[in-house]
PAKOLMI-514901 format. One line per 8 residues: number of its first residue (from 1); their letters; for each residue x, y, z of C-alpha. Coordinates in Angstrom, 2 decimals, decimal comma. Layout:
NUM = A = X:Y:Z | ...;
END
This chain:
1 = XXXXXXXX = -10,03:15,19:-14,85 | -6,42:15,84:-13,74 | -6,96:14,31:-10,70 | -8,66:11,55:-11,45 | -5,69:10,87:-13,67 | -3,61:11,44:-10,95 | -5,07:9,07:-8,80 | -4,95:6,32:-11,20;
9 = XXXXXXXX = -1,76:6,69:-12,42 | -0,45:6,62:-8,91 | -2,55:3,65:-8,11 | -1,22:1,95:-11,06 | 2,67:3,14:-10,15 | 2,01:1,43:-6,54 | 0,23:-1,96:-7,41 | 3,36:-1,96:-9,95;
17 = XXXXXXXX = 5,84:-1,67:-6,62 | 3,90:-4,05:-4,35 | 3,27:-6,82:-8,03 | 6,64:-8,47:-6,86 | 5,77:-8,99:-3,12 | 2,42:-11,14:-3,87 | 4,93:-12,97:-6,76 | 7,59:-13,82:-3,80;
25 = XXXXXXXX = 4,90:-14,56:-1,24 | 3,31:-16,50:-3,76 | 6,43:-18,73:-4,72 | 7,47:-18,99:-0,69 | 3,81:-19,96:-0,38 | 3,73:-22,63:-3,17 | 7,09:-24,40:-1,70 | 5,84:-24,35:2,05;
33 = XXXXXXXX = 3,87:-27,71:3,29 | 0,61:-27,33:3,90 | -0,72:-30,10:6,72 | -3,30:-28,21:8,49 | -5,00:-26,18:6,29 | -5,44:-25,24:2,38 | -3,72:-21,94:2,18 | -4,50:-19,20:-0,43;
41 = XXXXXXXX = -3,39:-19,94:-4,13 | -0,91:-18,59:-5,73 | -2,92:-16,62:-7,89 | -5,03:-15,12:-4,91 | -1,50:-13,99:-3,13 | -0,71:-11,72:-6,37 | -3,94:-10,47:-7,12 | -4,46:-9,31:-3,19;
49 = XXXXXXXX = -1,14:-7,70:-2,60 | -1,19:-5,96:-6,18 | -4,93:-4,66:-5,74 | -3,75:-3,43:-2,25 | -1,18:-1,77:-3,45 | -3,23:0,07:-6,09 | -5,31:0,81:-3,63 | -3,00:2,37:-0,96;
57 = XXXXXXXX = -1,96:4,26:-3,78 | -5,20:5,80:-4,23 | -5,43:6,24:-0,77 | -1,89:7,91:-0,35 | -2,93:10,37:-3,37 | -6,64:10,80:-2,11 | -4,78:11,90:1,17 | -2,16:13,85:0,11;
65 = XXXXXXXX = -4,45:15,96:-2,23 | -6,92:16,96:0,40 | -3,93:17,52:3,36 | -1,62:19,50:1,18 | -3,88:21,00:-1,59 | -2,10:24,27:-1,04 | 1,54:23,45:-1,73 | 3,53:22,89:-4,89;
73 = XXXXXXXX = 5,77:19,73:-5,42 | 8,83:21,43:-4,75 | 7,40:22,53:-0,96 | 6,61:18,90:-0,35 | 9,19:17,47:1,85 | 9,76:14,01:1,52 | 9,47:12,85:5,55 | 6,42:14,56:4,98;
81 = XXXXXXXX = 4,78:12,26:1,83 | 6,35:9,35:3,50 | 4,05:9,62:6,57 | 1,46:10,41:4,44 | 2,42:7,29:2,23 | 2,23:5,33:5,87 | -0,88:6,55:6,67 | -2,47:5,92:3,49;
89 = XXXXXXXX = -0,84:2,14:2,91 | -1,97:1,40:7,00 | -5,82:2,12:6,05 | -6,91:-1,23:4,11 | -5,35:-3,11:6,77 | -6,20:-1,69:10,08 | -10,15:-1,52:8,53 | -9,79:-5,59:8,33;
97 = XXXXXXXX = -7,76:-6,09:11,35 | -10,44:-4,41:13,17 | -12,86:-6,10:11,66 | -11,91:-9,12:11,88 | -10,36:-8,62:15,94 | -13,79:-7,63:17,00 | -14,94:-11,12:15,06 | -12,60:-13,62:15,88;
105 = XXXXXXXX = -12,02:-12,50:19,29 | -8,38:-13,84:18,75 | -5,74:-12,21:20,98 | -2,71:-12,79:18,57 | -1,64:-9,31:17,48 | 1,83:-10,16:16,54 | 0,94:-10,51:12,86 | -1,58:-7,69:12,34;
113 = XXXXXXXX = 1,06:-5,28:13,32 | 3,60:-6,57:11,97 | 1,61:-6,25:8,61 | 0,40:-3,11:9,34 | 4,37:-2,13:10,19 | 5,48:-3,41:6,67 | 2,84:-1,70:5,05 | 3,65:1,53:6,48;
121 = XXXXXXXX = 7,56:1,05:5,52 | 6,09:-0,39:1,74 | 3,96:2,95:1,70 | 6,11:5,35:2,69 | 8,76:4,41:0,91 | 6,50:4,50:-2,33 | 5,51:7,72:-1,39 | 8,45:9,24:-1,43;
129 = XXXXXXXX = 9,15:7,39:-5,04 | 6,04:8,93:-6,25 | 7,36:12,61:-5,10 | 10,51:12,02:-6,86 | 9,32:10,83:-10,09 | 6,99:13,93:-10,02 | 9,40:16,54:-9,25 | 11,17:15,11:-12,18;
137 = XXXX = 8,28:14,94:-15,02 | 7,73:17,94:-17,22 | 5,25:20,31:-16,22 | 2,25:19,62:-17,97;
END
């Protein structure tokens, strides 16, 4: 039951972190002209990038528990969580880049990776937040 815990709250501490990206790409969204095409609402934009944060928090702790199940907090370094953090923040959206590469047969790769380069930074960065706040909560 710990870990279950432990994999929500660190969802929930994630889609908390990434809330304020879908907010701002919302609002540039909303003030950009749309002439081509009807973009994504606003809505949409907050609800994706907070879900996908929960979820590459889940991911990151799903990860982390089954790589490192053998070390305390304190022998975590924090390089270490980060790439861990990376790893589990790039999963979501290298599944639907691949996905959708092999079904669009589009050759424009310039914005999968540089999504897939922000949401490594985004992760690992969080990941090494999450270390931090739990090296620093009582012991339960």
């Amino acid at each position: 039951m710990r870990r279950f815990r432990a994999l929500i709250v660190t969802g929930l501490l994630w889609a908390t972190v990434w809330l304020p990206i879908g907010i701002g790409l919302a609002i540039f969204g909303a003030t950009q002209p749309r002439t081509d095409i009807v973009g994504p609402s606003p809505t949409w934009l907050v609800a994706v990038w907070t879900g996908w944060g929960a979820l590459s928090g889940v991911l990151f702790a799903l990860t982390l528990s089954l790589a490192e199940r053998r070390r305390t907090l304190q022998e975590l370094s924090i390089p270490r969580i980060a790439v861990w953090g990376a790893l589990g923040s790039m999963t979501l959206p290298l599944v639907v880049i691949v996905i959708d590469r092999f079904s669009s047969y589009d050759d424009d790769w310039l914005l999968p990776l540089l999504v897939l380069g922000f949401s490594a930074a985004l992760g690992g960065a969080c990941a090494a937040w999450t270390l931090a706040m739990a090296r620093r909560a009582p012991e339960a």
